[in-house]
MIVOLO-137457 format. One record per residue (C-alpha): residue number from 1; y, x, z. Coordinates in nm, 4 decimals, always signed. Layout:
% MIVOLO-137457
 lonu       py       px       pz
  NUM        Y        X        Z
...
% end
This chain:
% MIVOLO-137457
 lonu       py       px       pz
    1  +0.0336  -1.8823  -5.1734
    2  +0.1122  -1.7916  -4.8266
    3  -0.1324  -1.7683  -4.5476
    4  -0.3695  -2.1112  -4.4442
    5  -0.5714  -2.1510  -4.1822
    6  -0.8390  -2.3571  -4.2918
    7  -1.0650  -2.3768  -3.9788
    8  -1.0197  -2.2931  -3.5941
    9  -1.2803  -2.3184  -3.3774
   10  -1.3555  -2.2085  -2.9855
   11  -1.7182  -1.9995  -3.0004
   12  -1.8119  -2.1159  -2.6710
   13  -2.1868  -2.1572  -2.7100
   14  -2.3722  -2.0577  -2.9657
   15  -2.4190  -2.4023  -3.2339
   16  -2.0318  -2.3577  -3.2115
   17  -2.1238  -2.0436  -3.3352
   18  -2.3824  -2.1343  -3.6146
   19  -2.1226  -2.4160  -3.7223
   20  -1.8802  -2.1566  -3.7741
   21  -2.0826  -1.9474  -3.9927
   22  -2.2047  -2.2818  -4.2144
   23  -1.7781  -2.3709  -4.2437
   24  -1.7106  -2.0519  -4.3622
   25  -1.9988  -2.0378  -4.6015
   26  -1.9029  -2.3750  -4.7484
   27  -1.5145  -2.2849  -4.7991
   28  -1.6656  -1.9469  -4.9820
   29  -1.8952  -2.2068  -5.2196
   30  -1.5980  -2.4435  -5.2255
   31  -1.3352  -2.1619  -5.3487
   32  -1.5731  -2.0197  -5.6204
   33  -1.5976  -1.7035  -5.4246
   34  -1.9240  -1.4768  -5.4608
   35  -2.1733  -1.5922  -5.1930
   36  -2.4141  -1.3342  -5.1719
   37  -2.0765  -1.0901  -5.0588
   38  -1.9670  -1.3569  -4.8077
   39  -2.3277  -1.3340  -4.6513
   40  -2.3479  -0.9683  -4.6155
   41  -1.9579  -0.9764  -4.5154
   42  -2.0632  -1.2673  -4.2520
   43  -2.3321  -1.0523  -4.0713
   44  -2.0647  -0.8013  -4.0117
   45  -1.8343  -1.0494  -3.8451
   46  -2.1401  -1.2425  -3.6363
   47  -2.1545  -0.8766  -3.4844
   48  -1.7866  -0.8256  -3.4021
   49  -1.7987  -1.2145  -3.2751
   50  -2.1075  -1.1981  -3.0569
   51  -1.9380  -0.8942  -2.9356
   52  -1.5924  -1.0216  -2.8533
   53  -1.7870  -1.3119  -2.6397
   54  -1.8808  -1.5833  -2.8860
   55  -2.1763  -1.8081  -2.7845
   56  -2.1617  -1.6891  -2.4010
   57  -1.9630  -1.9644  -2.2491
   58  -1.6449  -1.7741  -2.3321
   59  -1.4273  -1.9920  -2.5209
   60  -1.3502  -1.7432  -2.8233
   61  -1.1048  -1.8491  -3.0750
   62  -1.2061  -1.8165  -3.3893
   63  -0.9459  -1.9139  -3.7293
   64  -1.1002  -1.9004  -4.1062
   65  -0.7745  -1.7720  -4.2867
   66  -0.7010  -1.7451  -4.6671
   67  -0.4309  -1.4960  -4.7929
   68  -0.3600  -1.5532  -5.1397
   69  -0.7232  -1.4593  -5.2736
   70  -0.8483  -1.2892  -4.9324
   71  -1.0610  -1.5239  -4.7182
   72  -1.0346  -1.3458  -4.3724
   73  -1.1913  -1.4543  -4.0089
   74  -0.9894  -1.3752  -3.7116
   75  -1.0743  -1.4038  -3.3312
   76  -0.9055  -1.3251  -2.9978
   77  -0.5829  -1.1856  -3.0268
   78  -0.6071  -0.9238  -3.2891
   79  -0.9463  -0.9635  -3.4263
   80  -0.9588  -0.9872  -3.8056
   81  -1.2378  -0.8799  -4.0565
   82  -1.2266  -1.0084  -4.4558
   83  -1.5207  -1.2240  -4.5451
   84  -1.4926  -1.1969  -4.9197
   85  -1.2176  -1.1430  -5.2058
   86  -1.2249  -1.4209  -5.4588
   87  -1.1748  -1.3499  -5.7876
   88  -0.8566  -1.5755  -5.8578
   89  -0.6448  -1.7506  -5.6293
   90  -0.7229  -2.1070  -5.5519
   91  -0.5012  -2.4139  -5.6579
   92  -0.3242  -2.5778  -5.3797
   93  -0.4939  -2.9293  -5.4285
   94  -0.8014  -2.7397  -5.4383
   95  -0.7135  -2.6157  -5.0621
   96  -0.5573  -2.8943  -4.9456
   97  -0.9157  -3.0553  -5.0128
   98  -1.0727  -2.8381  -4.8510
   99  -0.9010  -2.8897  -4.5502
  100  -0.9882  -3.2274  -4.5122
  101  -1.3172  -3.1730  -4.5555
  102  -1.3441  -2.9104  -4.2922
  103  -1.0946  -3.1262  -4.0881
  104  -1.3461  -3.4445  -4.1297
  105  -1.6432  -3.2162  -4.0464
  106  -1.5343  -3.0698  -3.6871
  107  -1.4254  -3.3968  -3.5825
  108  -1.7310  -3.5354  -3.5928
  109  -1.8814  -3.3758  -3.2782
  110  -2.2298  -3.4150  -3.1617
  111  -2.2541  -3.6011  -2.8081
  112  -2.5190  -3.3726  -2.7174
  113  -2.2971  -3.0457  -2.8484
  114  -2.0418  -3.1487  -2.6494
  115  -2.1900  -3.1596  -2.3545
  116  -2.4173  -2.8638  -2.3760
  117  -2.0434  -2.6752  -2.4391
  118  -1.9419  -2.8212  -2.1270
  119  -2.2423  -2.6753  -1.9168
  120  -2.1947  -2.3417  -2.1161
  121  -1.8377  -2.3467  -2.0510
  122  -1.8731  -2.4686  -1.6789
  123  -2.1448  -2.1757  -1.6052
  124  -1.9135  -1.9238  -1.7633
  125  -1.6088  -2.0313  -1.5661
  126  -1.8766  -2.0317  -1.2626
  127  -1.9473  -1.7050  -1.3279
  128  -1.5792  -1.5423  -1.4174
  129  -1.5170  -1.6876  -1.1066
  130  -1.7694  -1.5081  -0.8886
  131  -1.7356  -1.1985  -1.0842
  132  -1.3329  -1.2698  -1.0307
  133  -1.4263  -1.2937  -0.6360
  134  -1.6000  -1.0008  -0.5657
  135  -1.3815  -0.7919  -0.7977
  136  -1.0843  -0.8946  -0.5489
  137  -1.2769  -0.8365  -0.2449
  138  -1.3469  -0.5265  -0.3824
  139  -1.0207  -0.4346  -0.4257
  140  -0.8980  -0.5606  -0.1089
  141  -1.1772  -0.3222  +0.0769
  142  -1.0360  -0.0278  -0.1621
  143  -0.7109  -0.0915  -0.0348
  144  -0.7965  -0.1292  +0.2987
  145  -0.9737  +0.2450  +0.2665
  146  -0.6262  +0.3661  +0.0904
  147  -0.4203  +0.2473  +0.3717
  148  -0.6197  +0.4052  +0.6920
  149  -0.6272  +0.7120  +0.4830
  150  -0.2352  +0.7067  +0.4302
  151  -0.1668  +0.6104  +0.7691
  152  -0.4662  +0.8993  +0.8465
  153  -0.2662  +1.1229  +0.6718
  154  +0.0765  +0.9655  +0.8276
  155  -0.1060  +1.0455  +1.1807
  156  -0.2035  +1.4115  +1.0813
  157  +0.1524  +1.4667  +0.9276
  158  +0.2949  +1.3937  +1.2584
  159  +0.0698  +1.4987  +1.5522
  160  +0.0782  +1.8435  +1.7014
  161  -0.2619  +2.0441  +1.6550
  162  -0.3055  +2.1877  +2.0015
  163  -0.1778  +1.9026  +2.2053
  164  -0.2247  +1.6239  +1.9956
  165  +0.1622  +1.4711  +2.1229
  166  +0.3533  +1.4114  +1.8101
  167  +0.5586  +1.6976  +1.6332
  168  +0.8946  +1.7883  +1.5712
  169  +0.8918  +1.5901  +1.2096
  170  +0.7690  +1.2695  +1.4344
  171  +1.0533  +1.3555  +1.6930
  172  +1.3523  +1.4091  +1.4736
  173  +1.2344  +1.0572  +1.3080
  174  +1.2003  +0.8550  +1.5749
  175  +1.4911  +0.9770  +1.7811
  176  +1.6922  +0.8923  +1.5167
  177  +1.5492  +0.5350  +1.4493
  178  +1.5308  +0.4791  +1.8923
  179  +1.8918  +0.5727  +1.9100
  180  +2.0348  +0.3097  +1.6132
  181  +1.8231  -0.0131  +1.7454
  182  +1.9612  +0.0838  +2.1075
  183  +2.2853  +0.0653  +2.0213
  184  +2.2122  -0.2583  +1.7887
  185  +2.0210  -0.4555  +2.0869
  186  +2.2529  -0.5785  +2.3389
  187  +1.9680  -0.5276  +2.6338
  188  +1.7948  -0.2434  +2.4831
  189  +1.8127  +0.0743  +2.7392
  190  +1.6765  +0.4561  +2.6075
  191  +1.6107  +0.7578  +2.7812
  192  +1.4957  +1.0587  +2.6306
  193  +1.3719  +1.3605  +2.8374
  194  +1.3744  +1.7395  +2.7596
  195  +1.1059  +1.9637  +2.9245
  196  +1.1064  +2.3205  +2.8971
  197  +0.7951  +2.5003  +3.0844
  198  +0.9516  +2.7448  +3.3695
  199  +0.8488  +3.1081  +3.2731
  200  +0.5809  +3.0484  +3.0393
  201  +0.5760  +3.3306  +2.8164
  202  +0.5209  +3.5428  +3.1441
  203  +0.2277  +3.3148  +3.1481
  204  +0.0863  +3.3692  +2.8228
  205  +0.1470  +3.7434  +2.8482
  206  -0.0464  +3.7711  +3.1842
  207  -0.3187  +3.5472  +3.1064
  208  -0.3730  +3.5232  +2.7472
  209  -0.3148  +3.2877  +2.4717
  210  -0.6193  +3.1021  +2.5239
  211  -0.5597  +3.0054  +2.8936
  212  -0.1655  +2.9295  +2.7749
  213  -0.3110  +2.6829  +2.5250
  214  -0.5048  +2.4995  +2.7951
  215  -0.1443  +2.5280  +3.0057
  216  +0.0100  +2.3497  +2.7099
  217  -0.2379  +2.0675  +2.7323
  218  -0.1994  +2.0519  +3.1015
  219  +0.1954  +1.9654  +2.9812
  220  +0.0894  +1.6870  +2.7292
  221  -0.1858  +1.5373  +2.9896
  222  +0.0914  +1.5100  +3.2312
  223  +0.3494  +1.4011  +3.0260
  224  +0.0789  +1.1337  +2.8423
  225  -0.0147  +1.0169  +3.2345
  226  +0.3956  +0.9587  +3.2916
  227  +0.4668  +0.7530  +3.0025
  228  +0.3461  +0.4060  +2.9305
  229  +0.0862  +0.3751  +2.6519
  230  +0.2388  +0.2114  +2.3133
  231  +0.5856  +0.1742  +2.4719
  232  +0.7066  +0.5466  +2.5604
  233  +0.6482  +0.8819  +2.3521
  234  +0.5374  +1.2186  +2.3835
  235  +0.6207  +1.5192  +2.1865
  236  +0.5597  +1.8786  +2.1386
  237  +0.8692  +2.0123  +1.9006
  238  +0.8420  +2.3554  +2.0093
  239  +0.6170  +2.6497  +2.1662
  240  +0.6611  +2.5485  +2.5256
  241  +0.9428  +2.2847  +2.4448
  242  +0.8122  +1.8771  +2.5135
  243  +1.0152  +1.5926  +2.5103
  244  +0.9791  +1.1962  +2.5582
  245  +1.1412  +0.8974  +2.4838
  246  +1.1445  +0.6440  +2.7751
  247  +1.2467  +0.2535  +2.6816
  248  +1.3826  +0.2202  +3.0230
  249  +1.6861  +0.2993  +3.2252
  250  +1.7618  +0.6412  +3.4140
  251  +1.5840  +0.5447  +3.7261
  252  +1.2509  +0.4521  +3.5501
  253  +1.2680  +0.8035  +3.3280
  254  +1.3640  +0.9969  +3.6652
  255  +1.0175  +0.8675  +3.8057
  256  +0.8183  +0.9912  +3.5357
  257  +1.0191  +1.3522  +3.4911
  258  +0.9787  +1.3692  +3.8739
  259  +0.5611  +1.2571  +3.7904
  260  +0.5133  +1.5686  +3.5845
  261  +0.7218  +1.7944  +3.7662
  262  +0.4985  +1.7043  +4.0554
  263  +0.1767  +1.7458  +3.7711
  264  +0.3017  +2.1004  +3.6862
  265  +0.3482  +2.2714  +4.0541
  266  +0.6890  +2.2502  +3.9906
  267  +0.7100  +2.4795  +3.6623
  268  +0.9454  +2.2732  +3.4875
  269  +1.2771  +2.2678  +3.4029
  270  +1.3986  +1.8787  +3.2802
  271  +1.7162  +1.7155  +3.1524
  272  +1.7582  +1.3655  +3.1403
  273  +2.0268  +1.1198  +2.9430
  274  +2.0239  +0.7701  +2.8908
  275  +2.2186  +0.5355  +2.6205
  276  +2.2358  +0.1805  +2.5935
  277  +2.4833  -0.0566  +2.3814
  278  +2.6274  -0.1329  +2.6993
  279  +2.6880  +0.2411  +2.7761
  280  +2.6757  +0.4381  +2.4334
  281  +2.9124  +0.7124  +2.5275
  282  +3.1266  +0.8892  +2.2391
  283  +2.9585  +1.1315  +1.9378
  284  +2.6516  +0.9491  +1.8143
  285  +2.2897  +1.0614  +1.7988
  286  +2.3963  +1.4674  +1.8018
  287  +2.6452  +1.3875  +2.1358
  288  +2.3124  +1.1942  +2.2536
  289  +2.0451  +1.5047  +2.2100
  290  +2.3123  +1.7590  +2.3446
  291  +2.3787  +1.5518  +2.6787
  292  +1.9811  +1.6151  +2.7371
  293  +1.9575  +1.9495  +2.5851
  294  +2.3271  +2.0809  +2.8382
  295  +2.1030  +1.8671  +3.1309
  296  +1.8021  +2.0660  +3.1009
  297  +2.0148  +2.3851  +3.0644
  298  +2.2185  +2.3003  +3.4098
  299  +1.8267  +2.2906  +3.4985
  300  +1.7038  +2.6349  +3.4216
  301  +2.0657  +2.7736  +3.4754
  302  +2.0314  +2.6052  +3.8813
  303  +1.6954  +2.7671  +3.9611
  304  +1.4467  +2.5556  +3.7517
  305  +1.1569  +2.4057  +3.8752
  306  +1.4486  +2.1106  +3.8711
  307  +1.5299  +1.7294  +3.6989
  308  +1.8963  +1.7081  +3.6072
  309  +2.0485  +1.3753  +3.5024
  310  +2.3440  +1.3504  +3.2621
  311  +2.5441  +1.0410  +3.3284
  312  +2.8945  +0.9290  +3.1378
  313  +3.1204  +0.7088  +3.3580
  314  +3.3386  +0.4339  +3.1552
  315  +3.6259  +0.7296  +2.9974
  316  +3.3347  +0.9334  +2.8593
  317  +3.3388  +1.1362  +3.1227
  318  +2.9863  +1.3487  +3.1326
  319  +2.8688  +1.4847  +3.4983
  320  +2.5204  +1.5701  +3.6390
  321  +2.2937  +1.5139  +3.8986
  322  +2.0061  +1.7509  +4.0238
  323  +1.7135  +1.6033  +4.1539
  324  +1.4883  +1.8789  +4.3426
  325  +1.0826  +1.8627  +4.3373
  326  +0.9893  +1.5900  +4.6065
  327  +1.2464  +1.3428  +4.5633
  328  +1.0944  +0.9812  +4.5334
  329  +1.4087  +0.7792  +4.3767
  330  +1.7107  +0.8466  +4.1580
% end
């Protein structure tokens, strides 16, 4: 005989629960089977039951299965325990009877069960729900924790120890991703400036490390006073090497080279270039960097203390212009 499922129930409260047990017990008497094992076998599976959620407001399914001689109970989605072993296997009109009957019996519900199952069931949804809530809130506050400590660790990653300007890793990076939305943003203007400090390691030698750290963060208070706060940036990529990147035209990024020349008594070298869409020049992001990198050379190479301003004319041309400590305007 293949498998039957003579009875399915949802264990939602516990009468649902002792109704169970009586159905079973009845099919046992009903298919000759040896009572006294089904009752010992039964106390086993009220355990497993009560433990899976049955009687709590959880609506457990429960089936009462017979395969070939084996009367089983199974619950959930792999819960399955036999109840007892009869001796022979029962005839099929024998089953089929007892399927009405067990049919006949569970559709006969109890007003008053029903609605007790419904409170039971309503209190447990109730409570799923709450538990539901503050298991996502907590989550969300987890996640929240994650995140600041990522973007902690983002911030750490990318910020210079001494100065606190971001690094060479932060530089590289956002050069990079400056220079492609410039040239992808019809009104979009970028200027980066390269600072080198004039004759700092004669500095440092002189007057010690610890008063050429403080010089250093005389550089990045300068440079942080120049540059607008959440538009422009500030880096430190090298021992006394500083650059920013200025969202503005040439004129607007000579004012603030000129602002910490003027900071540092003059002990700066700077090179200047500036690419929009409008004017992007020939070579890319490398013919970019070098424009600024040959300015500030022309710089040092002139005398120092000095802003020098690359500029490319329609044919690509490159030339400079020097712009000496004191000078208001580009």
């Amino acid at each position: 005989m293949p498998s039957v499922e003579l009875l399915k129930q949802n264990l939602a409260i516990e009468p649902d629960l002792q109704n169970f047990i009586g159905f079973a017990l009845s099919a046992v008497k009903t298919l000759r089977g040896n009572a006294f094992s089904a009752t010992l076998g039964m106390l086993d599976v009220l355990d497993k039951l009560r433990l899976a959620g049955a009687g709590t407001g959880y609506p457990l399914p429960a089936q009462l299965v017979l395969i070939d001689k084996q009367l089983c109970v199974n619950w959930g989605d792999d819960g399955q325990m036999l109840l007892v072993e009869l001796e022979l296997p029962p005839a099929v009109d024998e089953v089929e009877k007892l399927l009405r009957h067990l049919r006949q019996s569970t559709e006969s519900e109890d007003p008053a069960l029903l609605l007790r199952r419904n409170e039971e069931m309503t209190r447990f949804l109730n409570e799923t729900r709450e538990r539901t809530e503050h298991e996502l809130e907590d989550m969300q506050q987890t996640l929240a924790r994650r995140q600041e400590e990522l973007r902690e660790s983002v911030r750490k990653a990318e910020t210079d120890a001494l100065t606190g300007l971001l690094n060479r890793r932060a530089y590289d990076e956002r050069l990079a991703q400056a220079f492609h939305r410039t040239l992808r943003q019809p009104h979009e203007i970028l200027s980066l400036i390269l600072f080198d400090l004039d004759y700092f390691k004669q500095i440092n030698d002189e007057s010690g490390h610890q008063f050429g750290d403080a010089y250093l963060n005389k550089m990045a208070q300068a440079m942080l006073e120049a540059i607008r706060q959440d538009v422009d940036l500030a880096f430190r990529f090298g021992g006394d090497e500083f650059a920013t990147l200025i969202f503005a035209d040439t004129n607007i990024a000579c004012k603030h080279a000129l602002q910490v020349l003027a900071s540092m008594t003059n002990k700066v070298s700077i090179g200047i270039a500036t690419i929009s869409a409008d004017k992007p020049c020939d070579g890319g992001l490398e013919k970019f960097i070098h424009r600024a990198d040959d300015a500030l050379y022309q710089a040092k190479r002139a005398g120092r203390g000095r802003v020098v301003v690359s500029t490319c004319d329609a044919d690509g041309k490159v030339s400079y212009q020097y712009l000496l400590p004191g000078t208001t305007a580009w």
